[in-house]
N, C-alpha and C positions, 0 to 999 in steps of 0.2 A: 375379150381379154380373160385369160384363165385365171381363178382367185387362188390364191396361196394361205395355206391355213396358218394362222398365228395366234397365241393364245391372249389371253385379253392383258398377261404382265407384260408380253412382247410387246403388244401394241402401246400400252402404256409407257414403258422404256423409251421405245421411237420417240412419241409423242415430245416427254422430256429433251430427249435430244435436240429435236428439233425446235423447240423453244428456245436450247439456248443458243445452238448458231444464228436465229434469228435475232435475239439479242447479242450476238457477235458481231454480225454484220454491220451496224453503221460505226464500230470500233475501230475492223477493218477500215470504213471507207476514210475516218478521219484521219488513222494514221496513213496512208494514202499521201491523202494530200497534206498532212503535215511533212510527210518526208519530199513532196513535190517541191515544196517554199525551200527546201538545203539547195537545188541550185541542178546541177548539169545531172540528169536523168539517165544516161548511159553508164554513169558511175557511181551510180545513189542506190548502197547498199539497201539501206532501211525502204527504199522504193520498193525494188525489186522482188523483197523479203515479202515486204504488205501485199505487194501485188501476188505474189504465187498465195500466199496465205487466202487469201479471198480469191482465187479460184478452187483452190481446195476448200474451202470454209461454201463457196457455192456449188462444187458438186458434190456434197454430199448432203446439201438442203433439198436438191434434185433427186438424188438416191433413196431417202426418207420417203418423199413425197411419194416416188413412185411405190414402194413398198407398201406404204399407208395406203395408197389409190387400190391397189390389186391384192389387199389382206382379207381373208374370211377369218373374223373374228372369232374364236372359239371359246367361251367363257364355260369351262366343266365344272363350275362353283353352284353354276345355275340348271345345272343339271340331276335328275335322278342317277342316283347310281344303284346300280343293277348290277355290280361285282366287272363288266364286262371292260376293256382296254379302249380304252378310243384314242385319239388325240387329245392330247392336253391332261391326262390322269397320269398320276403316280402310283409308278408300281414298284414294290419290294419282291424280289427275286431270293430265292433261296440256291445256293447251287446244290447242283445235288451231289457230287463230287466233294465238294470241299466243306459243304456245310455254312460257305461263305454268304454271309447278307448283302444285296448292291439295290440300290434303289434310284429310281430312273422318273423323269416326266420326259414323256413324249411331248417334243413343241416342233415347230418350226425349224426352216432351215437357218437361219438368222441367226437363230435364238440359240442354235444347241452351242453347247461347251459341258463337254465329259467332266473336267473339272469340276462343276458345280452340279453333275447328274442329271442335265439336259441333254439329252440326244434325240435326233433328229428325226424326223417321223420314217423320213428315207433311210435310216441306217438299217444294213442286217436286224439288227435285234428290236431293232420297233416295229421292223416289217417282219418279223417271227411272232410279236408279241400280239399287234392291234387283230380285234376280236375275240383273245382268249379270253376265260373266265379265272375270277380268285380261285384257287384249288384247282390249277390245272399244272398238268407238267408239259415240258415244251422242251424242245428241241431245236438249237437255234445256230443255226452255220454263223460261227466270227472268223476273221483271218486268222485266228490259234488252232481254228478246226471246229467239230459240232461238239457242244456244252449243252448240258441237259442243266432245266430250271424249274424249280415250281413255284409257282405263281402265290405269294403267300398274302399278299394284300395291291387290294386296288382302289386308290383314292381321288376322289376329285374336288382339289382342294386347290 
């Protein structure tokens, strides 16, 4: 089984998650059977609700699971930094075009959302970025076209 890299707040996230579907679940199973005692079950809204709700509420306790099973844990907190990009560090980007500052952690596929400056190890620009060094300039194909960057800080934090 191939591991998939996630950084130690990803896995922590999961983790939470999965705590509270499991504290969901025997909520699910009561309401269940409380809406089982209303009577004719072909016609028992509040059944049928419960019931799709706790198949969904169970595969994604299954989804978790697997994810957590197949994560290589990556903590860059507990690492020397050496200026160099890896997984899991924060880099600040300068454009060189615009003079524009964008700042980025490389995490996981799970984990990324551009909105909050996680992008994925897999994106163009993680895979432009991973083993450049601070004070490098770089060149990096996005679907806008190639944008030149320099590397102004790398953190692993």
């Amino acid at each position: 089984m191939e591991k998939v890299p996630m950084t130690a707040r990803g896995e922590q996230q999961l983790r939470q998650e999965l705590e509270r579907l499991l504290k969901l679940r025997p909520l699910i199973s009561i309401a269940i059977a409380e809406a089982r005692e209303l009577g004719d079950l072909k016609e028992n809204a509040e059944y049928h609700a419960a019931r799709e709700e706790q198949g969904i509420c169970e595969a994604q306790i299954r989804d978790i699971e697997y994810k957590l099973s197949v994560a290589q844990v990556i903590d860059v907190t507990q690492m020397e930094n050496n200026g160099k990009i890896i997984f899991g560090s924060t880099v600040t980007l300068i454009d060189c075009d615009t003079e524009e500052e964008k700042r980025y952690q490389i995490v996981g596929e799970d984990e990324a959302n551009i909105k909050s400056g996680r992008i994925s190890v897999s994106s163009p620009i993680a895979r432009g970025l991973i083993g450049k060094l601070e004070g490098d300039e770089v060149v990096i194909s996005t679907p806008g076209g190639e944008r030149d960057f320099e590397i102004d800080r790398v953190e692993y934090i």
